[in-house]
C-alpha positions in Angstrom: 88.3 117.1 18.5 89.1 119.3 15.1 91.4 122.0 16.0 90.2 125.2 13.7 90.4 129.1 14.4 87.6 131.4 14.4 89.4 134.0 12.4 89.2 131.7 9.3 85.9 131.9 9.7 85.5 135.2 10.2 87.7 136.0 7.1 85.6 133.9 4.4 82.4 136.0 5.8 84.6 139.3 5.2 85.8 138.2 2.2 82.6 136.9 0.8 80.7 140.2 1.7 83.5 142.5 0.3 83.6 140.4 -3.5 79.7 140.3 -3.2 79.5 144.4 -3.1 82.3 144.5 -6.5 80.4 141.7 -8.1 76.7 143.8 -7.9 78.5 146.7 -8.9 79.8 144.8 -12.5 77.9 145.8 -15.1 79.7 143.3 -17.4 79.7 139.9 -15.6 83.2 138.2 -15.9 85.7 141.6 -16.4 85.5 142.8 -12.4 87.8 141.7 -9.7 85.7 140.5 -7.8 85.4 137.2 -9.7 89.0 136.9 -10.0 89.1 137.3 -6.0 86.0 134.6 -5.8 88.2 132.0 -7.9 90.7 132.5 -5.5 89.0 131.8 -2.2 86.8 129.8 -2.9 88.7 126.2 -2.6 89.5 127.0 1.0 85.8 128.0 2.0 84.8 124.6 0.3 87.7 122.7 2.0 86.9 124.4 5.4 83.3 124.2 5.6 84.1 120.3 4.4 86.4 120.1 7.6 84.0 121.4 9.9 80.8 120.1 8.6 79.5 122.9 6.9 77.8 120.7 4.3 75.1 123.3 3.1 77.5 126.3 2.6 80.0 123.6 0.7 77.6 122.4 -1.8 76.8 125.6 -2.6 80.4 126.7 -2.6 81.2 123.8 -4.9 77.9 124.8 -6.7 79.6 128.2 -7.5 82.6 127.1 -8.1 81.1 124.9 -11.1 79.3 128.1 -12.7 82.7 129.9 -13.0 84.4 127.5 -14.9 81.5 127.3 -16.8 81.2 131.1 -17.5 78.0 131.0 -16.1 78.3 133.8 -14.4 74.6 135.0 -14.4 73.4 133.8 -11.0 76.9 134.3 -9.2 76.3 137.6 -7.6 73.1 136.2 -5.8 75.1 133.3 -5.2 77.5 134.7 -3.2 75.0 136.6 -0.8 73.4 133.3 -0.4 76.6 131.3 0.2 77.3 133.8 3.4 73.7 133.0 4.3 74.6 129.6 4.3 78.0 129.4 6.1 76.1 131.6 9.2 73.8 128.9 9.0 76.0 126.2 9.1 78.2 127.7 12.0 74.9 128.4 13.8 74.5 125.0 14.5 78.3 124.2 15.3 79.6 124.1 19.2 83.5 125.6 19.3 85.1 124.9 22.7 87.4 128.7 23.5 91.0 127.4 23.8 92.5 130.8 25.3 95.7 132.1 23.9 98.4 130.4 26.3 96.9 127.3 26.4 96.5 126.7 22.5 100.5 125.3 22.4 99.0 122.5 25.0 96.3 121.7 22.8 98.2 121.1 19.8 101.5 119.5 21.0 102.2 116.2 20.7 105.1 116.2 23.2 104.0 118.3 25.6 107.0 117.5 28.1 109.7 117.4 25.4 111.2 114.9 22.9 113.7 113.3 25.7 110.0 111.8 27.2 108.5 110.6 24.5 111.5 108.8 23.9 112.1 107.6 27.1 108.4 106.9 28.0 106.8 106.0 24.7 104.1 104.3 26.5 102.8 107.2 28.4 103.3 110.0 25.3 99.5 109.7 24.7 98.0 110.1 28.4 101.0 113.1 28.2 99.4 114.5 25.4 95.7 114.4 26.5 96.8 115.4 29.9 97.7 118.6 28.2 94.6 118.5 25.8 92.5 118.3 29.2 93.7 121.0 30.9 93.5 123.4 28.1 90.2 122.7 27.7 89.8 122.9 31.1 88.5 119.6 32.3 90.4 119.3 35.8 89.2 115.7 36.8 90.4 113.8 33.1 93.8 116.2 33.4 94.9 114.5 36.8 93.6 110.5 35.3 95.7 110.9 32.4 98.6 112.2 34.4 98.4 109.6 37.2 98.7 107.2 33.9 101.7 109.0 32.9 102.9 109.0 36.3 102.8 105.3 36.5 105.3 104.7 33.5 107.6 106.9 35.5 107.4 105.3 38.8 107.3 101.7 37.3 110.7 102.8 35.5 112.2 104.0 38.6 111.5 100.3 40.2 113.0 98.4 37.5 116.4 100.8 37.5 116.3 100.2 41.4 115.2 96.4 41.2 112.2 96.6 43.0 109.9 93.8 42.3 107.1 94.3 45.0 103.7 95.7 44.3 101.9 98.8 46.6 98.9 99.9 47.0 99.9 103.3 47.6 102.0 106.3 46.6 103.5 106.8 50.0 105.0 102.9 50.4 106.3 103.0 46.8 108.5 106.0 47.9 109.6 104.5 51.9 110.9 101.4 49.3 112.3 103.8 46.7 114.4 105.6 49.5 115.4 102.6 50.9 116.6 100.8 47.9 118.7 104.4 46.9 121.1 104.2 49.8 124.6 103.7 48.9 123.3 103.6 45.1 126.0 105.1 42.8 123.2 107.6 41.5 121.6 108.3 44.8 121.7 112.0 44.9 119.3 111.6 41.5 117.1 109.4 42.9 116.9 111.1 45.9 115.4 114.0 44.0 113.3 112.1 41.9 111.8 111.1 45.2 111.6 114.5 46.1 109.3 115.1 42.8 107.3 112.3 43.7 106.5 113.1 47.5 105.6 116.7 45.1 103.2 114.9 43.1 101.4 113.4 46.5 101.1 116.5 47.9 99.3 118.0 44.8 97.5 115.3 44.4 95.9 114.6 47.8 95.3 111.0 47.6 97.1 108.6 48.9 95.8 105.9 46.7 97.3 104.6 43.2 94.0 105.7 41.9 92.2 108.9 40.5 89.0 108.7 43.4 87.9 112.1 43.6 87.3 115.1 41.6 89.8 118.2 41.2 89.8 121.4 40.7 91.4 123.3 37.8 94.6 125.0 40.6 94.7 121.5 41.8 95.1 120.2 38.0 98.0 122.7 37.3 99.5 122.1 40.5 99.7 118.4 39.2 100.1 119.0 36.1 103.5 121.2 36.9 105.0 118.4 39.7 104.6 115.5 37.2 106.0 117.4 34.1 109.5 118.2 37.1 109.1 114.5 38.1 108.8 112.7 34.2 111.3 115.4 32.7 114.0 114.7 35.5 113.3 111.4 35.3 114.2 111.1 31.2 117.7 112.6 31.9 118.6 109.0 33.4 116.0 106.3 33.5 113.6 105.0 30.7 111.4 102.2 30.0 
């Protein structure tokens, strides 16, 4: 999904509509402002309206942009009214998802959980990052699959520092072996609380399967979403794949 801000939008209409009023009011195309200004903004309202699909408004734009390096200035206050037009057209038929305020870092990291996990997990930095991509958009249900992914890597890391070779079917056995296999380890007291942040992680996520079954709520998503990210960052400090 394209990541873009309202506001820029919101500007170029602004913009457009205040250098439209100067350039009626020239009564010598070419000496006002105002097409000084236009010069100025318009590669980024033809890059952006590129970006988001905004193909009448950018023709036109470019359009514009042609007759001012021309000095064919004639038809450019007219232009200009119809280029905002256009650009409320275009957007008219666009669909933006809201991303509120304090979920717009999730959206856009690429390590949500820190750099120490995507170095210690490369193989589950990209169900990481749409796990936080899911929740800021607030789709509950892909949030907990992409973390139960993530989740995987971890617990399949844990087995191979502890030599455990046998499969499960569910969360609950993996962690009776996991506590088992930590007794007398030298780093038990560590792996005794990364089995505290996995018996976590089954309690938020209500299933004792090793698959995503059912659907979830958005509390239930951040519940996960919050014992995973304690379980995967604690995890990194000592144990990778």
């Amino acid at each position: 999904m394209l990541l873009t801000y309202a506001g820029r939008y919101a500007y170029f209409t602004e913009r457009l509509a205040a250098i439209s009023a100067l350039l009626h009011l020239d009564a010598e195309p070419g000496r006002h402002s105002g097409y000084k200004q236009l010069r100025a903004l318009l590669p980024a309202v033809i890059t952006n309206c590129g970006s988001l699909g905004c193909t009448s408004a950018r023709t036109h734009a470019e359009r514009i942009a042609a007759w001012l390096a021309a000095e064919d200035l004639a038809k450019v206050p007219t232009a200009v009214d119809e280029l905002i037009v256009r650009l409320n057209d275009d957007l008219s038929n666009q669909w933006f998802l809201h991303v509120r305020a304090e979920f717009v870092s999730l959206y856009g990291s690429s390590e949500p959980f820190g750099p120490l996990v995507s170095k210690q997990f490369p193989s589950a930095i990209v169900d990481l990052e749409e796990a936080a991509k899911c929740l800021a958009l607030g789709r509950a249900t892909a949030c907990v699959f992409h973390l139960m992914r993530a989740s995987e890597v971890g617990i399949k890391a844990t087995l191979h520092a502890l030599n455990i070779t046998q499969v499960y079917p569910t969360w609950g056995a993996y962690i009776g072996e996991i506590k088992g296999a930590i007794k007398g380890h030298p780093d038990e007291a560590f792996f005794r609380e990364i089995v505290g942040d996995l018996e976590s992680i089954k309690l938020a996520w209500r299933d004792p399967s090793m698959h995503v079954e059912r659907t979830y709520t958005m509390d239930q998503a951040h519940g996960i979403y919050r014992a995973v990210g304690i379980f995967i960052e604690t995890l990194a400090t000592k144990v990778g794949e």
